[in-house]
Every structure is written in C-alpha cells, then in structure tokens.
MDTraj code that builds the backbone (N, CA, C; nanometers):
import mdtraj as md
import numpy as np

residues = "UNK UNK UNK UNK UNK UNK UNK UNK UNK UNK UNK UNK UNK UNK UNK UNK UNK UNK UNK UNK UNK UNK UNK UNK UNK UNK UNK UNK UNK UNK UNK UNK UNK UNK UNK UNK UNK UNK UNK UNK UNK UNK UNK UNK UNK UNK UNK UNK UNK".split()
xyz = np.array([
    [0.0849, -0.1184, 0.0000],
    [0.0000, 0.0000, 0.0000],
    [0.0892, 0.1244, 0.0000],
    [0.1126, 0.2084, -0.0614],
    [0.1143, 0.3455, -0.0934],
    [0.1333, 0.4637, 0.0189],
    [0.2225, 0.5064, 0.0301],
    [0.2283, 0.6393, 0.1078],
    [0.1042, 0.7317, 0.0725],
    [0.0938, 0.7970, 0.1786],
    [-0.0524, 0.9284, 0.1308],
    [0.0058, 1.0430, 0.0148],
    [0.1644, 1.0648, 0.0240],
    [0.2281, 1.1433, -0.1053],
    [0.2133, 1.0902, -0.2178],
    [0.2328, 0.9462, -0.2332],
    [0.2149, 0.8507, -0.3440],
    [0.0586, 0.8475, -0.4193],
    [-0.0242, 0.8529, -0.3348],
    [-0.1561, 0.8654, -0.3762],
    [-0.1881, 1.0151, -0.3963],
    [-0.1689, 1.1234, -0.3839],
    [-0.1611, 1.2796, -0.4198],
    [-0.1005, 1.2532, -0.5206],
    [0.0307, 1.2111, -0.5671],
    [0.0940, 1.2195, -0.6562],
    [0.0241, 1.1603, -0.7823],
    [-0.0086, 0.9823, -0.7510],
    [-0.1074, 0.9483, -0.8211],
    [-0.2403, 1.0566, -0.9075],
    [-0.3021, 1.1257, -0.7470],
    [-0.3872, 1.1722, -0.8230],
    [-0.4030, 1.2484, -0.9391],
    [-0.2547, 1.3654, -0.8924],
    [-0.2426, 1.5179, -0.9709],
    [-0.2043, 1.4123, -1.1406],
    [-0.1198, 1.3170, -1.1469],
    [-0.0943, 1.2758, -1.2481],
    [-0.2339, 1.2541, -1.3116],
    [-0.3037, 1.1821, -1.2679],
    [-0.4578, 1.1284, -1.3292],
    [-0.4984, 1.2924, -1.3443],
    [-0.5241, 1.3726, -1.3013],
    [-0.6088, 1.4732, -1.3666],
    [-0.5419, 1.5408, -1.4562],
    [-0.3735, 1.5938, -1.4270],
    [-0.2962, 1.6031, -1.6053],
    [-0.3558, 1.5452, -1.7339],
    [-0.3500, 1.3926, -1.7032],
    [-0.3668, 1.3633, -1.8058],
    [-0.4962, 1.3589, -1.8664],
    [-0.6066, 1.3929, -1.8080],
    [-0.7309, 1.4350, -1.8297],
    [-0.7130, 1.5416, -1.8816],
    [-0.6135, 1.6768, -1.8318],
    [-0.6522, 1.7542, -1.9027],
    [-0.5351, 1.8006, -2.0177],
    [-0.4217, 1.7126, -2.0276],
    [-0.3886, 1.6872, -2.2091],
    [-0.5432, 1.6069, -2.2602],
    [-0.5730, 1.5646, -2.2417],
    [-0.6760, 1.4909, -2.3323],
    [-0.7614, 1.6237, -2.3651],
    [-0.8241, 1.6636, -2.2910],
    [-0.9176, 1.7705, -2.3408],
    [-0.8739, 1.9535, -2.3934],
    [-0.7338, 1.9332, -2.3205],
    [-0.6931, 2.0392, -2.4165],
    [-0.5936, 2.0116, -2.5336],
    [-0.5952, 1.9128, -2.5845],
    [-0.5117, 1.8649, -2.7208],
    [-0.6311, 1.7707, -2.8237],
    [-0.7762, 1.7757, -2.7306],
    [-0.8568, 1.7201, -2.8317],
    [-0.9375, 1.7907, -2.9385],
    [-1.0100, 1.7215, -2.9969],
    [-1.0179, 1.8467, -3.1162],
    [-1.2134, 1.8626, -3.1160],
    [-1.2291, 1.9116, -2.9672],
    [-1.3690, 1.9696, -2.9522],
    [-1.3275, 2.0765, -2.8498],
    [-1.4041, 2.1808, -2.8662],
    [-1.4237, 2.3010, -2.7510],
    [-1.4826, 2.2180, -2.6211],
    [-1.6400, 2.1556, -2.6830],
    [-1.6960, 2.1482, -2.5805],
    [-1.7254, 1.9775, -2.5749],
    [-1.7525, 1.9403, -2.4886],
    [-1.8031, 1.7765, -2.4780],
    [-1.9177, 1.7453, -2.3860],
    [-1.9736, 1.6640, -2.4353],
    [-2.0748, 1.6411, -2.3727],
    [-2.0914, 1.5443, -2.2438],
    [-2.2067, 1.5672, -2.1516],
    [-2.1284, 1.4269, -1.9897],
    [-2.1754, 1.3003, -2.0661],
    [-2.1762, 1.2907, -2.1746],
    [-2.1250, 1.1181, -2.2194],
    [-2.0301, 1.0855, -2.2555],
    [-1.9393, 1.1762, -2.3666],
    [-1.8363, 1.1994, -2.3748],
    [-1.7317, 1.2044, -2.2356],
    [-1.7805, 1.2615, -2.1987],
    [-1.6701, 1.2503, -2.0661],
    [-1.6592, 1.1534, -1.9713],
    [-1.7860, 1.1474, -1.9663],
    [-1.7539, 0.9854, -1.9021],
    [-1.7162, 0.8701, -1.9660],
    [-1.7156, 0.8955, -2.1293],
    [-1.6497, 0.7403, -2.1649],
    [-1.5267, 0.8013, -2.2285],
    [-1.4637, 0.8840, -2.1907],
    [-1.3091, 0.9110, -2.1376],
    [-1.2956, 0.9014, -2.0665],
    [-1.3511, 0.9390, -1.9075],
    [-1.3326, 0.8510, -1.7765],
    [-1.3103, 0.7256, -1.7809],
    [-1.4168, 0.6206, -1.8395],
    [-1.4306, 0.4840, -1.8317],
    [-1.2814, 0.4467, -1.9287],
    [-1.2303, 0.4902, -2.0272],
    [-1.0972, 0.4459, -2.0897],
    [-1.0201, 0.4722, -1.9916],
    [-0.9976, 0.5608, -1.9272],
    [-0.8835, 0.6034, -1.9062],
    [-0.8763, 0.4747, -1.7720],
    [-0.9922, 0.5212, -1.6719],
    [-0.9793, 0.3516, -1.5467],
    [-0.9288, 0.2405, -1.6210],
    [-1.0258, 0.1903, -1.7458],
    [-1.0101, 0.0794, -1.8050],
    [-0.8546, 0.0500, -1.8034],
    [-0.7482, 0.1359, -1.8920],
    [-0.6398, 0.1578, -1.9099],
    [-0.5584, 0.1231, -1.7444],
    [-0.5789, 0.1826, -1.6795],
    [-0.4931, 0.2333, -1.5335],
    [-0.5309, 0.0477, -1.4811],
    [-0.6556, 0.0311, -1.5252],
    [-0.6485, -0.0674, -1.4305],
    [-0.5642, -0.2072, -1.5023],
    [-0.5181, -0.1826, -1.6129],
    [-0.4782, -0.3187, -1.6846],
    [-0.3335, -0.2481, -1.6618],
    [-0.2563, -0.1631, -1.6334],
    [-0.1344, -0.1481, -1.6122],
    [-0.0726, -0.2264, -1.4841],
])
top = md.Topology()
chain = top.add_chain()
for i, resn in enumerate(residues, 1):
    res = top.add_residue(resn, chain, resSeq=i)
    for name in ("N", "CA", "C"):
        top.add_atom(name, md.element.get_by_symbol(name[0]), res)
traj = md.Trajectory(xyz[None], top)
C-alpha cells in the first residue's frame, strides 16, 4: 500500500492527463457522455497497467 504522497501524486498525475486529453482534443466542448467514456478508458487503461 502506498504512502498518502504517493496517492496525491497518483492523483495530480490522473487529472494532467485528463486535461492533455481535453486540451489537445479536437472539440471546444463535450458532452457528460463523452466525458464519461473518457473517464471509463482512461480507469479501463490504469487498471490493466
């Protein structure tokens, strides 16, 4: 199990990369389905690493 820095660290990384995704994608705006099935990839992903 993980230090509590390790899991902060974890986190800030997970929301970076949420937001390269949405500021290098090629919509202004998205919709909450859209976003949630970029949520659901991105777990999907994290969890098979």
């Amino acid at each position: 199990m993980g230090t509590e820095k390790e899991r902060k660290d974890t986190q800030m990384a997970t929301i970076y990369e949420l937001r390269l995704i949405f500021s290098g994608g090629e919509k202004d705006q998205y919709s909450r389905e859209e976003i949630v099935e970029l949520l659901d990839k991105i777990a999907l992903a994290k969890g098979q690493e």
